[in-house]
N, C-alpha and C positions, 0 to 999 in steps of 0.2 A: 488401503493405505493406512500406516500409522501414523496417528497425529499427537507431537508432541509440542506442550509450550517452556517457552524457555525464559529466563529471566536475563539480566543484564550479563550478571559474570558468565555467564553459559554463553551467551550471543557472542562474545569476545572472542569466545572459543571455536567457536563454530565462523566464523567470519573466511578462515582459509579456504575453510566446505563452501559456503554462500558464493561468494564473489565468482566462482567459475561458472555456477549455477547462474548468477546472477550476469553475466556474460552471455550463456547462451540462448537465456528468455528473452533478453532485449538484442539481440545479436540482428532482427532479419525485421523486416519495414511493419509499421513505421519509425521503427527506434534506431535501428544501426548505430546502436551507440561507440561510439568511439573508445581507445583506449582511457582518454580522460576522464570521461562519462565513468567507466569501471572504476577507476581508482576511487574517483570522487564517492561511488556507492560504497565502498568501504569505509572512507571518513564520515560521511553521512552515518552510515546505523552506528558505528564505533560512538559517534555524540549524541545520535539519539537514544540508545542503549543506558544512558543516562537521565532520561528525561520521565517527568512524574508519567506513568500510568503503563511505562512501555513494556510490550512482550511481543516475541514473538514464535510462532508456532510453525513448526517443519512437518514435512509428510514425506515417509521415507516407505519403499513397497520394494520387498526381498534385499534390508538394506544398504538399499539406493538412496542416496536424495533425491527426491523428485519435484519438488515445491517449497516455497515460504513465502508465506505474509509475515508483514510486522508491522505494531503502529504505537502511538502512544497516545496522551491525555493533551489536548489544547485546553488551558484552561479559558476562564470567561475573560472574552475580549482580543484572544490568541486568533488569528486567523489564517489564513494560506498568504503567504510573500513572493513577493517576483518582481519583476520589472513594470509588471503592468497587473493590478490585478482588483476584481471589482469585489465589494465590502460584501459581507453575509449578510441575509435575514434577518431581520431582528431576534426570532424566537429563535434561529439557532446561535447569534450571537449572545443571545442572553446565559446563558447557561455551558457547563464541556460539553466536547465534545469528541470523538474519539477517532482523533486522525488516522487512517488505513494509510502508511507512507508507500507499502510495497508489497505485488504480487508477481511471486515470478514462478514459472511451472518451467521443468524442461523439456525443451521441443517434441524429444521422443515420447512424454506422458503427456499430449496436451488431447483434449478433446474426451477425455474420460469422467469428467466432471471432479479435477483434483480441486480446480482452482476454489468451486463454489465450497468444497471441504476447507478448505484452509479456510477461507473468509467467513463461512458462519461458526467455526471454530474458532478464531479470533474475535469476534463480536462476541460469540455464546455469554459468555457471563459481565460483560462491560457495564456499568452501572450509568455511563452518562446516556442522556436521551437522544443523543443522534450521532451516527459515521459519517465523516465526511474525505472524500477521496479527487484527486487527479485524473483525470482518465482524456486521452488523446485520441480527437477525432478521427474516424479512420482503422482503426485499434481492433483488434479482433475483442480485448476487452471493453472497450467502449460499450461495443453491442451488448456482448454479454452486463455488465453491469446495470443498460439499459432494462434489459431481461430480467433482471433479478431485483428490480422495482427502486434503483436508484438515479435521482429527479437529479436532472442540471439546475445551479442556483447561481452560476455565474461562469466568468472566465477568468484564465490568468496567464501568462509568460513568465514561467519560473526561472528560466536565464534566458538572455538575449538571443544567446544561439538556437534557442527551443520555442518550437513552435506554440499559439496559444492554445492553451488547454480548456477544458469545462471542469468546474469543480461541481461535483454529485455530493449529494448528501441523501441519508436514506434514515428514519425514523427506528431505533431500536426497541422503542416498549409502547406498547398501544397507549392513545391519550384519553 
């Protein structure tokens, strides 16, 4: 797979590519996400494309799109928002931290180990000292995120219609 990173004007661009993609990773349980949910993922990166620290990185094999991650920078004191959602750690509230908003693989590439490429290739050079991510119980990535040594440190209910989540957070540079 090739892994490439992209910056904001590029994401703009590539947004037509993403959203179908990004369709059929959350397409099948426990996401079924609905057409709203789709639209809404377009407004979502189109503003976050905008935000300090953000990139995101594609993986394309004979090219395909096959995956993306994207994330950006929370600064200090920034935390996860929702309807319901419990505060961070101190030491990661102290400090950024480098939000992972979105991992989507398509169904046909999953299981190859695209997804762990996209996400240490989105961390690889991040300067803040911890990721912190979403991940829905149940989730084929849940598990996997588990696997790959990232700690639950709270929950949250990012819209009312959505169920609660656990927010992972995972340390990027030894202490």
């Amino acid at each position: 797979m090739i892994l490439t990173p992209h910056a904001a004007n590029e994401t703009l661009e590539l947004v037509p590519k993403l959203k179908p993609l990004y369709a059929n990773a959350y397409s099948e349980p426990p996401y079924e996400m609905s057409d709203e949910d789709i639209e809404q993922f377009e407004i979502r990166i189109t503003k976050h494309a905008g935000l300090e620290g953000f990139v995101l990185v594609t993986g394309e094999l004979d090219g395909r799109l096959v995956g993306f991650s994207y994330g950006f920078t929370f600064l200090p004191g920034r935390w996860w928002t929702g309807v319901k959602t419990d505060p961070p750690p101190a030491d990661v509230a102290s400090g950024p931290l480098f939000a992972v908003i979105e991992l989507g693989v398509h169904t046909d590439f999953r299981g190859r180990g695209f997804s762990r490429e996209l996400v240490d290739a989105l961390l690889a050079s991040r300067p803040e000292p911890f990721a912190s991510l979403i991940s829905r119980p149940g989730a084929q990535a849940h598990a996997m995120y588990q696997r790959w040594a990232w700690k639950k440190v709270g929950t949250t209910q990012t819209y009312a219609h959505w169920p609660v989540e656990d927010i992972d957070v995972l340390p990027l540079h030894d202490s």
